[in-house]
C-alpha positions as a printed NumPy array, in Angstrom:
array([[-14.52 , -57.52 , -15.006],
       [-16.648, -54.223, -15.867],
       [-15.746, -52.311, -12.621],
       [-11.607, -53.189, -13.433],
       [-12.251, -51.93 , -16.63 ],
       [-14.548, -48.962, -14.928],
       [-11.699, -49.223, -12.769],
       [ -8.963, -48.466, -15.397],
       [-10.616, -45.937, -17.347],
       [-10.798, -43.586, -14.453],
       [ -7.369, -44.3  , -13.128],
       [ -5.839, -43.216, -16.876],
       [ -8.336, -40.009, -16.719],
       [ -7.176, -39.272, -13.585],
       [ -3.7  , -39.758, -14.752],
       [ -4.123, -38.032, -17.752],
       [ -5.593, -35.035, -15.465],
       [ -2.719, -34.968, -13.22 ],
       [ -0.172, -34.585, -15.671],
       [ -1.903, -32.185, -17.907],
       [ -1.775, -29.929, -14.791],
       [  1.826, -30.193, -13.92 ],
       [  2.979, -30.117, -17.47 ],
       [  1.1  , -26.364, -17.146],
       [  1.661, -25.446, -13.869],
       [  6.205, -25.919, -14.696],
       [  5.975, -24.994, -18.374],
       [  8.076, -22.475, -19.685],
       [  5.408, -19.974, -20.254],
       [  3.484, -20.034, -16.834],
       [  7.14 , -19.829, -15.172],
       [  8.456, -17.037, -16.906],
       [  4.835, -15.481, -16.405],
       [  5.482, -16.299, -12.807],
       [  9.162, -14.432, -12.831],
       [  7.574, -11.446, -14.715],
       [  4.872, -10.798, -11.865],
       [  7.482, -10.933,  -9.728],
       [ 10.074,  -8.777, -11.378],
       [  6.957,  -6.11 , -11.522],
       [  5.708,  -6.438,  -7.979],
       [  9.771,  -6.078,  -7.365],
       [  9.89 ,  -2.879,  -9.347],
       [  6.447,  -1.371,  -7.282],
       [  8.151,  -2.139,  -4.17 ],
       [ 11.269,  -0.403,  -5.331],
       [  9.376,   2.737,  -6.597],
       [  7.568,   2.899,  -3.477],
       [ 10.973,   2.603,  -1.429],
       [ 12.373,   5.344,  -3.7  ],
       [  9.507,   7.689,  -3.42 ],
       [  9.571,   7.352,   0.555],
       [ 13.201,   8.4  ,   0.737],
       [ 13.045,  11.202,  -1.326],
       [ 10.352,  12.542,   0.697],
       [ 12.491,  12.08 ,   3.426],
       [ 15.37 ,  13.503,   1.931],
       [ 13.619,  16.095,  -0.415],
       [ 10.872,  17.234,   2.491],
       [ 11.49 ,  21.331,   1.424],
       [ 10.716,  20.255,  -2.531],
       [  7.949,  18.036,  -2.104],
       [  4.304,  19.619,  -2.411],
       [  3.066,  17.888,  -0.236],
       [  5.353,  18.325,   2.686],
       [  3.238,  20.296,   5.502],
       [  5.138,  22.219,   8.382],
       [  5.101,  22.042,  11.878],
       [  2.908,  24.56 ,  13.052],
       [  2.814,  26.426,  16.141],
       [ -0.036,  27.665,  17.565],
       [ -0.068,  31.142,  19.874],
       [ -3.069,  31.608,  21.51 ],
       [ -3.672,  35.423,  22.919],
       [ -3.045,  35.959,  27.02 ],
       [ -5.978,  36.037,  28.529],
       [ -8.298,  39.048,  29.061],
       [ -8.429,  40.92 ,  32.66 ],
       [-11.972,  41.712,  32.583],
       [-11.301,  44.763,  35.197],
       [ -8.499,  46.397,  33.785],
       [-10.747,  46.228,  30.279],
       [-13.741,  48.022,  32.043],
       [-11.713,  50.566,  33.435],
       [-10.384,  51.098,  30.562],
       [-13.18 ,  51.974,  29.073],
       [-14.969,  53.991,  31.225],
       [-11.669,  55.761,  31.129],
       [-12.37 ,  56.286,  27.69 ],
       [-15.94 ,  57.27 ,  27.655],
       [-15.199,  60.055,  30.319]])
């Protein structure tokens, strides 16, 4: 008799639990809070898209665009030819 009626009170809690949770989990105000995090996490992901193609598009306006660079290096030295020289020069 006192564990059914142990019994019942936690089944009703439990109950009572349960649909306190879905009643806030599909309420108006956590969905729409739902749809508005999405509709901003849309809006970053289309500002992002936007900003990549007009760096693609825009690469001579934006600051940050780096060109290709090409590096000469010098021929190399002829050690003789620069010692004649030289001594051609000192003579």
């Amino acid at each position: 008799m006192l564990y059914d009626t142990l019994i019942n009170i936690l089944m009703s809690f439990l109950l009572i639990s349960l649909i306190h949770y879905l009643y806030n989990f599909f309420s108006p105000r956590a969905v729409l809070s739902k749809t508005n995090n999405i509709q901003k996490n849309n809006k970053n992901a289309n500002n992002d898209i936007l900003e990549i193609i007009n760096t693609i598009t825009n690469s001579d306006k934006d600051p940050h665009y780096v060109e290709d660079t090409v590096i000469v290096e010098d021929p190399p030295i002829n050690m003789e030819n620069e010692l004649d020289d030289f001594l051609k020069n000192l003579n």
